[in-house]
Every structure is written in C-alpha cells, then in structure tokens.
C-alpha positions as CSV (number, residue, x, y, z in Angstrom):
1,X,-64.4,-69.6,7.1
2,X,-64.5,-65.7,7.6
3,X,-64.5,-66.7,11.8
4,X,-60.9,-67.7,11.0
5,X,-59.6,-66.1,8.4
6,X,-61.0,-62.2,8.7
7,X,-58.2,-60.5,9.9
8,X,-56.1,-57.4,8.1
9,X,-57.6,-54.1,6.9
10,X,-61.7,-53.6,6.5
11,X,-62.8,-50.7,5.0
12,X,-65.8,-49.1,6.0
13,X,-66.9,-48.2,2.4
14,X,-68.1,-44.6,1.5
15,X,-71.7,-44.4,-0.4
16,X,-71.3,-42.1,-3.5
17,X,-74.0,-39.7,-3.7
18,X,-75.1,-37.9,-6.6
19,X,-75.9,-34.0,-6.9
20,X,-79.3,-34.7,-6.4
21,X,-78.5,-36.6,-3.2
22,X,-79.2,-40.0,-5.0
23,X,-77.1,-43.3,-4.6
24,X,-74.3,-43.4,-7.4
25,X,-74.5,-46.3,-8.5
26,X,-71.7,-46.9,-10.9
27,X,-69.3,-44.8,-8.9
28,X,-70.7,-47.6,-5.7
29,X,-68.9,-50.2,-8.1
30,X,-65.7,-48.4,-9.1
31,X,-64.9,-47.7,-5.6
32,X,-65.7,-51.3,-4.5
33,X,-63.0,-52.4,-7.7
34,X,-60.6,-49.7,-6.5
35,X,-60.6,-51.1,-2.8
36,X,-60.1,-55.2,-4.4
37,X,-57.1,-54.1,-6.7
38,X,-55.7,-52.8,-4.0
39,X,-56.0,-55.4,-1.7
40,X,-58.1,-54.5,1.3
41,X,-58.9,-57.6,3.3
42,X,-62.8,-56.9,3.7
43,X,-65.3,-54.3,2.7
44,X,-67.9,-52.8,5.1
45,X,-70.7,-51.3,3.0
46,X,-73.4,-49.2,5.0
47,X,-71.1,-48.0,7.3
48,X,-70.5,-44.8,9.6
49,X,-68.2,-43.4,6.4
50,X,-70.6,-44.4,4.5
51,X,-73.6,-42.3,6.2
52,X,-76.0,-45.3,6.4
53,X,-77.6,-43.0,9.3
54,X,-79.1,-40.7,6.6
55,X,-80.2,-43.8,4.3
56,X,-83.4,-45.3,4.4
57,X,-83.9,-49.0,4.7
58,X,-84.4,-49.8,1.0
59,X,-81.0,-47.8,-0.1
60,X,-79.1,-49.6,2.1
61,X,-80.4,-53.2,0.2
62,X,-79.4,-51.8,-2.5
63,X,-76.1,-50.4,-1.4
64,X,-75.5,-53.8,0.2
65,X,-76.6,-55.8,-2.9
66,X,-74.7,-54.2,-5.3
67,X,-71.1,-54.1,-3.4
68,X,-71.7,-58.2,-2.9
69,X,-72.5,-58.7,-6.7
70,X,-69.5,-56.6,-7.6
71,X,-67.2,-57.8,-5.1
72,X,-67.9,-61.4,-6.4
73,X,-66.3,-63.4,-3.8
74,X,-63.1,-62.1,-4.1
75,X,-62.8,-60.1,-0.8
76,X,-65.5,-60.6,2.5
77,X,-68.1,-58.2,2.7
78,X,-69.8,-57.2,5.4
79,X,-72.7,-54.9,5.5
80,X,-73.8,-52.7,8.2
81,X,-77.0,-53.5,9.0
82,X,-77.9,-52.1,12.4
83,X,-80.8,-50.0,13.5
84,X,-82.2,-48.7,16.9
85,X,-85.0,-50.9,16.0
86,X,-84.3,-54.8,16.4
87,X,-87.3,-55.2,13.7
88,X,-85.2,-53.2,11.1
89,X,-81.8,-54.9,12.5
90,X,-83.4,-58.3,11.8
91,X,-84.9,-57.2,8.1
92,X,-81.1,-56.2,6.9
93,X,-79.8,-58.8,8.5
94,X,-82.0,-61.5,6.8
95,X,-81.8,-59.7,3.4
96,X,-77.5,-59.9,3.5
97,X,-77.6,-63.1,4.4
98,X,-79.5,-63.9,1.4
99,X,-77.9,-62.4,-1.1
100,X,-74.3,-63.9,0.3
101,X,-72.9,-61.7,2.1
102,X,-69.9,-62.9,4.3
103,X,-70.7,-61.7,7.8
104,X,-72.9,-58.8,8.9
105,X,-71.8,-55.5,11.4
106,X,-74.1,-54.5,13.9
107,X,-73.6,-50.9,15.5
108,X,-75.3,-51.0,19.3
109,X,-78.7,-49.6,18.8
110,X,-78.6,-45.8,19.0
111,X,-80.7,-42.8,20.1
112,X,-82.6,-44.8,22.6
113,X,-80.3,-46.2,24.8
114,X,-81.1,-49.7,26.2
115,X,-80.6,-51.4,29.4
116,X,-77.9,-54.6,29.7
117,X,-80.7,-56.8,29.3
118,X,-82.5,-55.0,26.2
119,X,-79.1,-54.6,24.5
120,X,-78.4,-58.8,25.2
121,X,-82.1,-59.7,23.9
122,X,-81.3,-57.8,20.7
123,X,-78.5,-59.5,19.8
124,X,-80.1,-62.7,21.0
125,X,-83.0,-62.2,18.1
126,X,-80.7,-61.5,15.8
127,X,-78.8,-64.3,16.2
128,X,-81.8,-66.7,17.1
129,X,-83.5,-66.3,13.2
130,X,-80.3,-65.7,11.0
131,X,-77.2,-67.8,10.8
132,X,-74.6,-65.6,9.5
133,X,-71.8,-64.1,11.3
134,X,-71.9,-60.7,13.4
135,X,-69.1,-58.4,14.0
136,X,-70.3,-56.2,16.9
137,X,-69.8,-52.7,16.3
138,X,-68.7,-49.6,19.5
139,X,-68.7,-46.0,18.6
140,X,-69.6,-44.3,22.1
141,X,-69.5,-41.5,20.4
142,X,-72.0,-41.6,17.9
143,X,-74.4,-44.5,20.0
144,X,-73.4,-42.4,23.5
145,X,-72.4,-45.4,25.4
146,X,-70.0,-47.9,25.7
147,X,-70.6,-51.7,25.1
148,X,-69.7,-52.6,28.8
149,X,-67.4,-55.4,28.9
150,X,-69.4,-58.0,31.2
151,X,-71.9,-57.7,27.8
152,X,-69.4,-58.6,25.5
153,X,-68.8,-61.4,27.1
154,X,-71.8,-62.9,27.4
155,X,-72.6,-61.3,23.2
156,X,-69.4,-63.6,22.3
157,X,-71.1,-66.7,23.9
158,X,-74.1,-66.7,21.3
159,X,-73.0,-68.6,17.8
160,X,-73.1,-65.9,15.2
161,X,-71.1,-63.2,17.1
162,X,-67.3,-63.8,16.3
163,X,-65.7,-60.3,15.8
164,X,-65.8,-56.4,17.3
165,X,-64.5,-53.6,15.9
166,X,-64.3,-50.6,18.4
167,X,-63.9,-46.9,17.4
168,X,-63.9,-45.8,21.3
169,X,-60.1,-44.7,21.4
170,X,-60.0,-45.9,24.4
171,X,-56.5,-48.3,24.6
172,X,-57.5,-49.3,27.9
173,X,-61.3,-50.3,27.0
174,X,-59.8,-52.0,24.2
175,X,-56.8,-54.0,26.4
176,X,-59.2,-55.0,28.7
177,X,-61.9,-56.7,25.9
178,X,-58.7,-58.6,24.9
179,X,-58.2,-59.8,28.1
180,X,-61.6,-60.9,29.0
181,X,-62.4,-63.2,26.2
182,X,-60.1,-64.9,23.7
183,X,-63.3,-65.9,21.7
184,X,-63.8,-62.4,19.6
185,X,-61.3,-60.8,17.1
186,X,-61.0,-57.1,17.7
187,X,-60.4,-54.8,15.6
188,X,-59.6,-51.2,16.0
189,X,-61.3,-48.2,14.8
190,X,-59.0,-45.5,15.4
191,X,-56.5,-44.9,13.0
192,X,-54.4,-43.0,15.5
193,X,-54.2,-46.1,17.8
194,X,-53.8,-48.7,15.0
195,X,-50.2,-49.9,15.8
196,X,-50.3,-50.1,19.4
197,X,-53.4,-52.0,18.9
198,X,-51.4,-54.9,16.6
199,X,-48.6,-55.4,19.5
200,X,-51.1,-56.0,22.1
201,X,-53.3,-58.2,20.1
202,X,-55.8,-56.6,18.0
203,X,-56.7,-59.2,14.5
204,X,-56.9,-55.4,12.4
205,X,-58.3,-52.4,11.8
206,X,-61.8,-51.4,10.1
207,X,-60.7,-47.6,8.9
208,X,-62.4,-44.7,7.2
209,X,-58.9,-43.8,5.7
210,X,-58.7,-47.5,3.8
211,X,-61.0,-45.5,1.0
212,X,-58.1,-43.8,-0.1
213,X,-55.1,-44.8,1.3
214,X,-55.6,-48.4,1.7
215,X,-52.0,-49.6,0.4
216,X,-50.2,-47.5,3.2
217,X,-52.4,-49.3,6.3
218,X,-51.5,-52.7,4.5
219,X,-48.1,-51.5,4.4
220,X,-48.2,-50.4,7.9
221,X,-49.7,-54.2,8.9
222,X,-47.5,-55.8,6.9
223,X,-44.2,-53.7,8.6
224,X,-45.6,-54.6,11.5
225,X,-45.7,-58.9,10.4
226,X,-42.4,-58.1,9.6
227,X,-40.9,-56.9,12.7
228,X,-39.6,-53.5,10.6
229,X,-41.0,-51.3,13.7
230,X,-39.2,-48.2,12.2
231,X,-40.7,-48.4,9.2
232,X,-44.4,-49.2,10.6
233,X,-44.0,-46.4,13.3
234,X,-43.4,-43.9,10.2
235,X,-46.4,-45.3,8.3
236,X,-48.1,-45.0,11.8
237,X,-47.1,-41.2,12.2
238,X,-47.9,-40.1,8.4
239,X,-51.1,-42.2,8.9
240,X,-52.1,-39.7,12.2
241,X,-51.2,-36.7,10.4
242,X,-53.1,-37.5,7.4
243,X,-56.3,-38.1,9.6
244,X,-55.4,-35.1,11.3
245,X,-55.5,-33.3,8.1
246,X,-58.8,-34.9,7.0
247,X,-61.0,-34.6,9.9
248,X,-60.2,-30.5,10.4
249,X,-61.7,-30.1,7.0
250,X,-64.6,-32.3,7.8
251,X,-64.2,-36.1,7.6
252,X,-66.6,-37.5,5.0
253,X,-66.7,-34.2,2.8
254,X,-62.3,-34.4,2.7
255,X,-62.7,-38.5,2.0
256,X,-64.8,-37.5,-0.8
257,X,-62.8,-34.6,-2.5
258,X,-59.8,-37.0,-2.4
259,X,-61.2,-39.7,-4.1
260,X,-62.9,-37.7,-6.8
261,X,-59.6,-36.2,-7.1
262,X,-58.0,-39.4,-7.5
263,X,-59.9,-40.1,-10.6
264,X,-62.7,-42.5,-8.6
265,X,-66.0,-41.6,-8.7
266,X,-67.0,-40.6,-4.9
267,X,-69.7,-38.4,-5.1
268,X,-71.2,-36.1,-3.3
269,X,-71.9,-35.9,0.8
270,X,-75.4,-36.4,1.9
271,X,-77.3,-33.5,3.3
272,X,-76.5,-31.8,5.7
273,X,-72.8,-32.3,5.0
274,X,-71.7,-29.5,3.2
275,X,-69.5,-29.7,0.3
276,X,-65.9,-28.2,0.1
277,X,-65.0,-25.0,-1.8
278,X,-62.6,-25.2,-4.1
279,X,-60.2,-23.1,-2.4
280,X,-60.6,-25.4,0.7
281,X,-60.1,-28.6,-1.7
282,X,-56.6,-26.9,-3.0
283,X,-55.7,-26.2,0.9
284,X,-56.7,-30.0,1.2
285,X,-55.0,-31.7,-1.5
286,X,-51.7,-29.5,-1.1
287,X,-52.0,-30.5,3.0
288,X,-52.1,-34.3,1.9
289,X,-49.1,-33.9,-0.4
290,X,-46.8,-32.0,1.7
291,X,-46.7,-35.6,3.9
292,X,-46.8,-37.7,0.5
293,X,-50.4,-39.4,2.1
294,X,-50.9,-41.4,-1.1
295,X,-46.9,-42.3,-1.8
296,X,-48.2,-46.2,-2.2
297,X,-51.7,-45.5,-3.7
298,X,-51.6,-46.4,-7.7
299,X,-54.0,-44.0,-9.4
C-alpha cells in the first residue's frame, strides 16, 4: 500500500536528547503525537535531523521502536536505517521490519565511498533478505557523492526499492531522475526548492522544517493541489526565509529551541552541537515572528 499511496509531507523526525546526552524518551512520543495531530503524511525516525550519525546501533532500535508503537498505524513510518556497513544496514533493516514499520530509508553508505558496483550489491543484500520497502536516500553533502543516475535506475529495478528522497539542491539532478525512470516517487529534500519540485513532478517533500512548521508545508502542498499559485508561492517564500533564519543559527540546535519553546519536549542537541544562549534564542524566536513562521501551527 505505502508504494502507492506515500506521497505528501515526511518529516525527518528530531531525536530529543536529555542534558546528559541520553534519548528522551517521553519527549520522542510527544513530538511523534504533535507531528500526527497535525497531519504530516509520514514520519522518518533516525534521520539526518535527527542525528542518527552520532547514535549507536541499539539507540536507534529503540528510537525506531518507540515512534512505530506510538505512531500506531495512523501515519507511515519509516526509519532510517543506513550504515557505511551493509552488515549494520541489514541489522536495522531486519529489526523495522519486524516491529511493522511501513518502509525503511536508506542513506548511500558514507565515509568510505564505494564503487557503482559495491554501491548496487548493497542495496541488492538488502533487498535480497528483507521484504519491506526502501526509500533511497541522496545527501552529496553529507555522503560526498551523488547517487549517479544510471544507478538509480538499475536500484529502482530490484523489488523493495520504490521511493528517493534527494537533498542535493540540485533542480537539474532531480529533473533528470524524473525523467529517467517513472518507477520511483521522488521527493525533495530542500525546502528552498519544494514548489518548483511539485510542478515538475516530485510525489513530496521529506523536510527538516516539518518538526515545527508542518501545517504551513501542507498548506503550501495543498495551494499547490489547488492551483492557488499566489498563495503557495508566498508559503514558498516565508518557507525560505524561515530556513534561512534557522540554518544561520545552526540547524538542529534552532529546530530544537523552537520546539521547546513551543511547549514540545525537544531536548537537547547531541555533542558536539552546541546549545543556544539565551540571548541568541530571543534573536531566534523574534527572527521567526517578524515573518509569522508558525501563523498555521496550533500550539
């Protein structure tokens, strides 16, 4: 069902850390419940947002465990669950699928960066001992390389892989996947390139910004459905600026502050993220509110 249906707004989940750099448990659920009432299409726990790089193996079960269990059916979830090894790949992978997760992202292996071949036999291991669905996952940035296209093609042919989300901000990378197979839903990973993304094609959008202002990218989606360009190239424009805004005072730290001010229990970055001083969290939160970021959030 998820290869037809999973579509909309995934949210690449934070992980609330406590001030002893432990997982927060109960703040873990609250933000999953705030992201279902507000009607996200999909949750991505373990995620790049979520700092899965600095978690070890057995956190991220238990990140991944608790999100499904809370989540309840009621919304996909799909953990992350990539490694640079394909022996740690294939452990997460096995353990979401059972414990019901909907589908499974899998970030190109990192650090070590391996040839076509390597890369395609990874994928085919995967996908060889487990059954659930993969959404492949391209952040040149943080992996130092782009999925090449001619892979992609031949990684939609294998039975499990059905979706990509790409955070290259590359439009023309992400044109040309589109136009090279018809078989995998893309989904973008730049919020600055969201809307131009929907008219050429894209199924969505799997966005760091969904933790806390998830109800202005479903508006934007759904101005776009609509055909109200105006209005989604407004929501498009305040969406920039509010990335903009978060990213200059340091991406996962801001994401955080905002939450916590919001009343939801976001924790704490990992080390060595630092945290924000309070005179940079009032420079913050008055930044957010001069361009009314959270005018359709209900806190």
């Amino acid at each position: 069902m998820i290869r037809r249906e999973l579509k909309g707004l995934i949210v690449p989940m934070i992980t609330p850390f406590n001030d002893k750099g432990e997982i927060d448990e109960d703040g873990l659920r609250q933000i999953t419940q705030w992201l279902i009432h507000s009607g996200v299409n999909g949750l991505f726990p373990n995620s790049s947002t979520g700092e899965m790089p600095k978690m070890s193996l057995d956190e991220r079960k238990r990140v991944m465990k608790i999100v499904v269990d809370e989540a309840n059916g009621k919304v996909p979830v799909l953990p992350g669950t990539g490694d640079p090894s394909t022996k740690n790949t294939l452990e997460l992978t096995k353990y979401a699928e059972d414990i019901g997760a909907d589908g499974v992202v899998i970030v190109v292996p990192y650090y070590f960066k391996p040839d076509k071949s390597s890369l395609i036999e990874h994928y085919k291991t995967i996908c060889s001992e487990t059954r659930i669905p993969i959404m492949l996952y391209n952040i040149p940035q943080s992996t130092g390389y782009n999925l090449d296209i001619d892979v992609i093609v031949r990684l939609v042919r294998m039975k499990n892989i059905f979706a990509m989300k790409d955070s290259s901000g590359d439009m023309t990378y992400f044109h040309k996947i589109l136009l090279s197979t018809k078989e995998l839903k893309l989904f973008q990973g730049s919020e600055y390139l969201l809307l131009p993304s929907l008219v050429i094609g894209a199924s969505g959008c799997v966005l760091g910004m969904g933790n806390i202002c998830p109800r202005l990218i479903l508006a934007l989606l759904n101005a776009y459905r609509d055909k109200k360009l105006d209005e989604a190239l407004r929501l498009q424009e305040k969406l920039s600026r509010g990335v903009d805004i978060m990213v200059r005072y340091g991406f996962h730290t801001s994401v955080k502050a905002v939450l916590t001010r919001m009343g939801i229990g976001a924790g704490f970055p990992r080390q060595p993220a630092r945290i924000l001083k309070e005179n940079e969290k009032r420079k913050l939160f008055s930044e957010i509110t001069d361009i009314n970021l959270l005018e359709y959030e209900k806190i």
